[in-house]
Every structure is written in C-alpha cells, then in structure tokens.
C-alpha positions in Angstrom: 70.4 38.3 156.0 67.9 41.2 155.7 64.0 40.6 155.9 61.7 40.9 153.2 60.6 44.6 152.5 57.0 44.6 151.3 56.4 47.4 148.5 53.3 46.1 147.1 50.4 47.6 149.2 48.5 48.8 146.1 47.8 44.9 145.6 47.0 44.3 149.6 48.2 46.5 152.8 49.3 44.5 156.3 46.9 43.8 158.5 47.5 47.6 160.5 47.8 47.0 164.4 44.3 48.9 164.7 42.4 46.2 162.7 44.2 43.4 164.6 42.9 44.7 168.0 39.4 45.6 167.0 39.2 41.9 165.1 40.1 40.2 168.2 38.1 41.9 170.3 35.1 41.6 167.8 35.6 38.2 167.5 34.3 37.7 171.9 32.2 40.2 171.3 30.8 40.8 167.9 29.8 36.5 167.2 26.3 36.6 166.8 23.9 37.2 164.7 23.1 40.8 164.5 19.5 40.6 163.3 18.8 38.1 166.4 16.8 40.0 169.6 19.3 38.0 171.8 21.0 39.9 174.0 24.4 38.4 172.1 22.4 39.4 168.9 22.1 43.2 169.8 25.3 43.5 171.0 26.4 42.3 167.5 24.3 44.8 166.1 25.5 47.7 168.1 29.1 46.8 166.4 27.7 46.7 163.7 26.3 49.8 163.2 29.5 51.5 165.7 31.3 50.3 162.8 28.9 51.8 159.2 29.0 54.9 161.2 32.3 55.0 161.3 33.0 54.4 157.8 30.1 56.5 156.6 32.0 59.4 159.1 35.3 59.1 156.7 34.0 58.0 153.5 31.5 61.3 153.9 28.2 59.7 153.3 25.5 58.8 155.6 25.5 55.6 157.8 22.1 54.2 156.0 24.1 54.6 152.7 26.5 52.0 153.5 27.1 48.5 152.8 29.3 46.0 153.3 30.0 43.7 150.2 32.7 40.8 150.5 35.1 42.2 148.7 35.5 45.7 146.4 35.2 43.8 143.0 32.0 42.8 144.4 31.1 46.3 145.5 32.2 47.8 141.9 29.9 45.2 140.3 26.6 45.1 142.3 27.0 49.2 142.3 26.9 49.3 138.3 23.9 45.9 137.8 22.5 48.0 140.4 22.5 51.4 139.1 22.5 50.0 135.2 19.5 48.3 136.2 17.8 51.3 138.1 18.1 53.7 135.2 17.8 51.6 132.2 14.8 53.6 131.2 16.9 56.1 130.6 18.6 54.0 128.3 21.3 51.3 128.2 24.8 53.5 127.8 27.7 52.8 130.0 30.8 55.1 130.4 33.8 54.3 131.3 37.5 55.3 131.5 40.0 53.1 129.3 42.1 52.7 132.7 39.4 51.5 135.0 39.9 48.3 137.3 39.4 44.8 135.7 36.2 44.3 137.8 34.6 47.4 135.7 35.6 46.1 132.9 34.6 42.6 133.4 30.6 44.2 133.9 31.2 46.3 131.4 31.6 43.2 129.3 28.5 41.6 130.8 26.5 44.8 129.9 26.9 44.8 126.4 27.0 41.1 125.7 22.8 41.8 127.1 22.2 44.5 124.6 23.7 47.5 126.2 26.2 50.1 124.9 29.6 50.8 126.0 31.9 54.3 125.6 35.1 53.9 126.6 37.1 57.7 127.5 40.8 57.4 126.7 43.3 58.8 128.2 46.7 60.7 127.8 50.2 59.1 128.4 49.9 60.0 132.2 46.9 57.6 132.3 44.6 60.4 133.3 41.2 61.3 131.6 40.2 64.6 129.7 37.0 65.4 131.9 35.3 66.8 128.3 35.6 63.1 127.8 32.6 62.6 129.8 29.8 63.3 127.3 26.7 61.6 129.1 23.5 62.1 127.1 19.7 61.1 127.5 20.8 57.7 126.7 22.9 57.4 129.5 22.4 55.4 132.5 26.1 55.1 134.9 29.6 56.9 134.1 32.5 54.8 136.0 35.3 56.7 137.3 38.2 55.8 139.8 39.7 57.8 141.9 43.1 57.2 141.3 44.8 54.1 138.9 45.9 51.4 141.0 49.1 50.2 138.2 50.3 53.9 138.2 48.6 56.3 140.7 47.6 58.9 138.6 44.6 60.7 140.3 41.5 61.1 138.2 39.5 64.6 138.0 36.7 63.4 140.3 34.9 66.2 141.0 34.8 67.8 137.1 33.4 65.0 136.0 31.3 64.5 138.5 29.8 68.4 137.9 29.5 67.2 133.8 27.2 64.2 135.3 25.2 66.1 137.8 24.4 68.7 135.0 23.3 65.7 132.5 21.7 63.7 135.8 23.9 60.5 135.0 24.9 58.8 138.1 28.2 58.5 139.0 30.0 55.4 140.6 33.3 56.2 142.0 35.8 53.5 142.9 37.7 54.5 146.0 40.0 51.6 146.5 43.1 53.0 146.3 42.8 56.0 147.6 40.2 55.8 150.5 41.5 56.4 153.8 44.4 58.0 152.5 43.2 60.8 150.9 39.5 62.7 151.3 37.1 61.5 149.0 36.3 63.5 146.2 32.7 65.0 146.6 29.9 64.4 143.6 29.8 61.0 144.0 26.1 58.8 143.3 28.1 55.5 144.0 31.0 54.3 146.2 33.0 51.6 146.5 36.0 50.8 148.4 37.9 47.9 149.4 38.9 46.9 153.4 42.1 44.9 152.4 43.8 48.4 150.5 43.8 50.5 153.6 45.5 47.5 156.1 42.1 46.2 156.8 41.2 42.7 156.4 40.4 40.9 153.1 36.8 39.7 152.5 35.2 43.4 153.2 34.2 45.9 150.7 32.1 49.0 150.5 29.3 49.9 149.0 27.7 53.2 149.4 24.7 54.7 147.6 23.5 58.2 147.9 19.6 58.8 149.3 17.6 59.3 145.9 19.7 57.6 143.7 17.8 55.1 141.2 19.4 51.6 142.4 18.1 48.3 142.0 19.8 45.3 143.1 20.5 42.8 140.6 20.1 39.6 143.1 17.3 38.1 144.4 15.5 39.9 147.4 18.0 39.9 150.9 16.6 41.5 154.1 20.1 41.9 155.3 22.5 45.2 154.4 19.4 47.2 152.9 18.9 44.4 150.3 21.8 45.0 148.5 24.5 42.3 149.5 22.3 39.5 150.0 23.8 36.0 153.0 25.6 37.0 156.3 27.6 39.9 157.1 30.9 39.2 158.7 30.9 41.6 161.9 34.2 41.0 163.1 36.0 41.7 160.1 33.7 44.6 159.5 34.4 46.3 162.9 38.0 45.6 162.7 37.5 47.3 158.4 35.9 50.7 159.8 38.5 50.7 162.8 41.5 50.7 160.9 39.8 53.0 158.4 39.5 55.8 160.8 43.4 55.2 162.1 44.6 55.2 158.7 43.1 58.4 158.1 43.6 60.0 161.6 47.6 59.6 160.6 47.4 60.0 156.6 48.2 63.6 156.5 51.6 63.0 158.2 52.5 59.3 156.9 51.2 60.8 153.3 54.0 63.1 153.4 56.6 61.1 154.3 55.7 58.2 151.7 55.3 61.3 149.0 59.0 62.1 149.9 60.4 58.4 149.6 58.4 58.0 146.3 60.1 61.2 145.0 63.6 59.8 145.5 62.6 56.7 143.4 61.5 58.5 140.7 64.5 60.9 140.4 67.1 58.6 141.2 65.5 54.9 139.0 66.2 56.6 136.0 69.0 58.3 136.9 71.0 54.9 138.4 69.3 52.3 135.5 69.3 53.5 131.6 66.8 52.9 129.2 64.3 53.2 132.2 60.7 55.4 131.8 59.0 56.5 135.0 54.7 56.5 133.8 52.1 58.3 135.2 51.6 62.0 136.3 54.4 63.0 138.3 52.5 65.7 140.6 48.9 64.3 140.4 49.6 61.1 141.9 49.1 58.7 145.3 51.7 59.4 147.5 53.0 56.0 148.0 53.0 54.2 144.6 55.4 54.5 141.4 55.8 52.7 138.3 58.5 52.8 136.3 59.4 50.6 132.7 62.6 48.9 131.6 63.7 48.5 128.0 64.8 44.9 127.0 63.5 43.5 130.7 61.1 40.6 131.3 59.1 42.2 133.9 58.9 38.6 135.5 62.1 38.0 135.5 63.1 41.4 137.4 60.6 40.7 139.9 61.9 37.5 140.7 65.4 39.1 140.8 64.2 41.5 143.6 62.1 38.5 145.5 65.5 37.1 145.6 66.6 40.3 146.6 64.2 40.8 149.5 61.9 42.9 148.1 58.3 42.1 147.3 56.7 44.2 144.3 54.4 43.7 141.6 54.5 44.8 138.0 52.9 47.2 136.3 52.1 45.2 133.0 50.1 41.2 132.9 52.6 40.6 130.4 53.7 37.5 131.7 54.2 33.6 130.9 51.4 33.4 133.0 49.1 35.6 130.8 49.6 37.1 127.7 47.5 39.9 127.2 49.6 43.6 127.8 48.2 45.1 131.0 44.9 47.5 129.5 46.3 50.3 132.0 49.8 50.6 130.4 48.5 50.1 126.8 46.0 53.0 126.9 48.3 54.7 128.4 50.7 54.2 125.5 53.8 53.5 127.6 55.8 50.6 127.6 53.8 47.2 128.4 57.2 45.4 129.8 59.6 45.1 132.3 56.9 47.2 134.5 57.8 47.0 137.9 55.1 48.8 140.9 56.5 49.6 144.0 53.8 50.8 147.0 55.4 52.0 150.0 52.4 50.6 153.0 52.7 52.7 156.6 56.2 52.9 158.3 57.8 52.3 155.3 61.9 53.0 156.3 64.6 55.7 154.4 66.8 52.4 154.6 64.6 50.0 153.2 64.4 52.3 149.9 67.6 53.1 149.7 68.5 49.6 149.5 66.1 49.1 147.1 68.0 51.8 144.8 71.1 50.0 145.5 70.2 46.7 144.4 68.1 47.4 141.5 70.6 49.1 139.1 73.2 45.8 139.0 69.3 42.8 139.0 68.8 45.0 136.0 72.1 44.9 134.5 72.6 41.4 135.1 68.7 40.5 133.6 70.0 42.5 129.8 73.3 41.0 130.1 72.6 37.8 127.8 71.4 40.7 125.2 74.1 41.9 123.8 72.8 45.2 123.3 76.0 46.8 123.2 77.4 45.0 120.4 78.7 47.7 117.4 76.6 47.2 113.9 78.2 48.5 110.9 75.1 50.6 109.3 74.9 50.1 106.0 71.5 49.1 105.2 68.4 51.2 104.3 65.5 48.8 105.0 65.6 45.5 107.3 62.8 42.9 108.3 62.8 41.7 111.9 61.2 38.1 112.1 59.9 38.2 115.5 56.6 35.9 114.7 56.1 33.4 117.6 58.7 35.5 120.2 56.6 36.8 123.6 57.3 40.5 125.1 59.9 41.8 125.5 61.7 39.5 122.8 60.3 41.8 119.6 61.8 45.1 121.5 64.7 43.4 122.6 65.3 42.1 118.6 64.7 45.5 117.6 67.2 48.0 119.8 69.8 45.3 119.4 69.4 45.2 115.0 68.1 49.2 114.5 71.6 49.9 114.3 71.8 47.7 110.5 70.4 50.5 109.2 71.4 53.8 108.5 69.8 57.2 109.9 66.5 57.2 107.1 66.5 53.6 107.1 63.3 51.5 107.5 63.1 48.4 110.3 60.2 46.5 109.7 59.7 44.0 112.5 57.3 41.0 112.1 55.1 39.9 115.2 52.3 38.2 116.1 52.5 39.0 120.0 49.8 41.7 120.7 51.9 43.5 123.5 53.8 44.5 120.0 51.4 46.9 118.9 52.0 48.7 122.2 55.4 47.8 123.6 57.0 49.2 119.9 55.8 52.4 118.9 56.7 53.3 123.2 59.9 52.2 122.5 60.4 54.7 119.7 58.8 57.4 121.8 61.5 56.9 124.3 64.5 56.4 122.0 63.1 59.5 119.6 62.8 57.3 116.7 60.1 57.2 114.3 57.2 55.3 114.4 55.3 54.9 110.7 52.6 52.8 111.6 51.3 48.8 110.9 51.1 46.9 107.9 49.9 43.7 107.0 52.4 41.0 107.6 51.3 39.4 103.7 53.0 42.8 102.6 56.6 40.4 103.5 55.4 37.3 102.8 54.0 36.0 105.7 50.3 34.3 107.0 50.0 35.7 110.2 50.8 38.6 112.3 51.8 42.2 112.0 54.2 44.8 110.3 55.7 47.0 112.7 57.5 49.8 110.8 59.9 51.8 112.1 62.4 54.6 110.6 65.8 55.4 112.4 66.1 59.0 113.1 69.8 58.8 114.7 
C-alpha cells in the first residue's frame, strides 16, 4: 500500500523541518511576554524582532514595516480598512482584479455596502489582468492586486501596475501569499500581505507590511502592540518559527523552483494527452512553478477528487462547484473556462519524479471510470434542426453532461437550446463550446420555451 502523496500546498504547505526546529526551540525560549522588562520578557523580544528582520530581509521592506496578523485573510483585510480608511479623502473607489482571493472580495463587499465604490478589472482566459485595466483616478483610494492566482497560478503584472498607481498616487496592496518565499517580490508595492501557513510555516501567522509614508489607519480600536495595527498578543513562537522557514524556503527556491517547474510541465503535456476532453487553464509560461489546473468535461469535480483520495493522492479542485456550495468558483468563471470537474495539483518541497508519474498513471482510468455511467459514446442519428434540453433543477456538471451526450440529435446548423437554472450554466456552457469549437449564440429567457424559471442556453452545432 503506497502513502498518501500531498499535492495540495497552494491550500496549506507541511510544516518544513526549519519551522519545526525554530518552533520548538521558541517555545523554551520565546514564552514570555515580549513587551515585559523581565529578563524572560526581553529575551522574548529579541526573538521577536530576530524574527521581523528576517522577514522584512526577504519580503524587501524594512523591519518597522512589518506586522504580524493571525492569519493572511486578516492581513489582506486590515491592509485595505486600513488604507481605505487612510485615504478616503481622496475618495471612496476600490479597485480590484475579478480573480482576487475571497478575503478581497469579502471587504470589497463590506466597502460598498458603507457607501463606497467598487471597479472590478477583468481578465483574459489565462486569468491574468490587462495592466491598462488599472485606471485609478482622483477618486481613488486602494487598487488590489495579487501576485499570482492561487486556483491557477497565473502571475499578475505587479510591477506595471504598480508604475500606473505610483503615477496616479493610488496605493497599492499586493497579496503575496502564494508566491512569497518562492519567488522575489515584485517591487512597487504600498501594501503587503502574506501568509505563514503557504510557504511550510505554521498556520495562525500572516503578514502585514506597510511602506513608511503611506496613509494607513487601522480600522480597530487603538493596540500598543505590533505598531497599532493588529491589536491582542502576538504569538512569538509561531512567529520565529514563520520568519525561519521563510528564509529556508527562499535560500533553496531557486533550485527546488526548477525542479517543481519541470514536474509541473510533464502534467500539463502529458493530462491532456493521456485523458480526452481535458483543458489545462491558466498561462502556460507566466505561472508558479509548482501548481496546475486542469478541467474535465462531463466530471464532478468532487467526485474525481474523491477517486484520487482513494487513490492516495490529496488535491483540491479548481472550481466551489460542489454539493457543498453551489456558486461556480469566481476564478474560473472570469476566467471563462470550465467551472467543473477542476482538479489543482501543487507540488510542496521534495516532491518525487515517482510520485507524479503515478499520479499520471492513475488518473486517466478514475476518469474513465467517473464518465462511464454517461454514455457519451452512444451513436445519435442526426436528424433534427432545433432541440430543447430540460436541464431545470440538474447541478454542474449535469447541464454539460446532457448537452455533449444529445448535441449529436441535431444536424451540423442545428440549434440546442438547453434549459437551466444552475448558475455554473452560464459559465460551464459557452466553455464547453469553446473547447469542442461549437457555437455559442447567447441566453434567452427561459418564458421564450415555456417555462417560469431559469435560463436559455443556445447553442448551434458547427460539426
């Protein structure tokens, strides 16, 4: 029986054997209170600050622009209240790419349900923004920008946006949390956050770092501790053992980055190549080196990944589309790629040749064997030139899965209209036609057919 290979770092990395050293030695050494006099107090404090110099050292800011939050969706959020608050006399506009992390969106939310205006800046089918997207004006107080998307890995253009906000004076929060500590942080940053737990760290530290002379006040009531920012008690040992790994993690990334870059190749060449009906998403050469996504046609994405648990391999999925939750996965849909049967593999440090190519081995028959109840291969006679797909009430993938298997009712010219009331629809089927070079006409009402709810998704078969 083989052991469970863990591809799913972009969601949490192992604890890295650095982190585990420092924490235990932290924990004798690093108990008190740092703000006491105490001699167990100072010492404390000299880890403490051992430790924001350290990060500040790789992150490339200064130590007294540093601090730790509990977690990088609290960073992400106290940065923008913080900045959004500090410049609202410019005005109350937020920007924001479509793709951003849910804990940007979530404030973003916040921020206009209090009066404040939200632009959202799309982005192509590689999930990556058009810098001239970027229009901040005199209205504008914070433009949001990661540094790479966590579902797919596409790197962002950083530094041209960051040039178009410097120009207009519009702050810029960057959220590092994928890619800090494995690649160098892109410079033009006002705002910083990152997230221990993503680099092999441990969970419950994030970073927050604000550049001298940027306008930043904190949304919380007044806290002495970590420069008023993050107000209650800092956790030292986890912090010392955060910044420690940090520094490993980068000391080795050039080398390790290589190597992951190579085993994430092979997926990408050889998934679609061993499964059909399979999309890889997201840019091919402006990417993390240790993370791929890849869609499958007529595939519950929660199935598959329970087929590969079973399998011995741990991954995520690229889309929420779930029983779980039912909204389509914002990343995917902006994207305008498939919002099922997603699956995300991240390759963490010491990732093995064997373990991949096990993974290729196993996948093609899990997926095979999760379309098998389809039918899909079952020969149509063509002989129709319209057809209505009643697909009200059916989850993802169902409407896709009704579609491919009953396009073939209609002859080349024909019209497939297919009637649903699931929103991953309005993504999942005008993808699919992208990928099967059909045609996609657009959405009607459902009334048009005679029913009370829901949408017409037309479609015209090109071959």
């Amino acid at each position: 029986m083989w052991s469970v290979s863990y591809f799913d770092v972009a969601s949490t990395a192992p604890l890295h054997p650095v982190a585990r050293q420092a924490l235990t030695a932290a924990l004798d050494e690093g108990w008190a209170d740092p703000a006491r006099l105490y001699r167990s107090g100072r010492q404390a404090r000299m880890l403490l600050d051992a430790a924001r110099e350290t990060v500040a050292e790789v992150l490339g800011a200064r130590a007294d622009e540093i601090s730790f939050t509990s977690s990088g969706t609290q960073a992400v959020q106290l940065g923008m209240l913080g900045a959004l608050k500090g410049n609202r006399r410019r005005g109350g506009r937020l920007l924001h790419s479509a793709v951003e992390h849910s804990s940007v969106l979530h404030t973003a939310e916040q921020h206009l349900a209090e009066g404040g205006e939200v632009a959202v800046v799309p982005v192509d089918r590689l999930g990556r923004v058009d810098p001239a997207g970027y229009d901040p004006d005199e209205r504008t107080a914070l433009a949001v920008l990661q540094t790479a998307n966590h579902e797919v890995g596409t790197l962002q253009p950083v530094a041209e946006v960051a040039e178009r906000c410097r120009e207009a004076g519009v702050p810029l929060l960057v959220d590092a949390a994928q890619s800090a500590g494995r690649l160098p942080v892109p410079g033009g940053w006002s705002l910083l956050t990152a997230s221990a737990h993503k680099w092999g760290g441990p969970a419950g530290v994030g970073v927050l770092a604000v550049r001298k002379g940027v306008r930043y006040a904190s949304p919380l009531p007044a806290d002495e501790r970590e420069r008023g920012r993050v107000p209650g008690y800092v956790n030292v040992p986890a912090i010392v053992a955060a910044a420690a790994s940090l520094r490993a993690v980068r000391a080795e990334a050039e080398q390790e980055n290589a190597r992951l870059h190579a085993l994430v190749e092979r997926i990408r060449t050889e998934v679609p190549r061993l499964v059909p009906e399979v999309e890889v998403v997201g840019d091919p050469a402006r990417r993390l080196p240790h993370l791929v996504t890849f869609s499958c046609l007529y595939v519950d994405g929660e199935v598959l990944l329970t087929e590969l648990d079973r399998a011995g391999f741990a991954v995520s999925s690229g889309s929420s589309c779930t029983s779980s939750t039912l909204t389509p996965s914002h990343v995917l849909a902006a994207m305008g790629v498939l919002t099922e049967g997603n699956v995300r593999v991240s390759l963490p440090h010491g990732t093995a040749e064997a373990d991949v190519a096990r993974f290729l081995d196993v996948l093609p028959g899990l997926v095979a064997g999760v379309r098998a109840p389809l039918g899909l291969d079952l020969p149509v006679a063509a002989v129709r030139q319209t057809l209505v797909i009643d697909a009200l009430g059916k989850l993802c993938p169902l409407p896709v899965i009704e579609l491919a298997k009953r396009i073939g009712e209609v002859a080349p010219g024909g019209t497939v209209a297919v009637l649903a009331d699931d929103e991953a629809a309005r993504f999942d089927i005008p993808a699919w036609c992208g990928m099967r070079a059909q045609e996609y006409l657009g959405e009607a009402p459902a009334t048009d057919y005679g029913r009370d709810r829901g949408s017409a998704y037309l479609v015209k078969r090109v071959s």
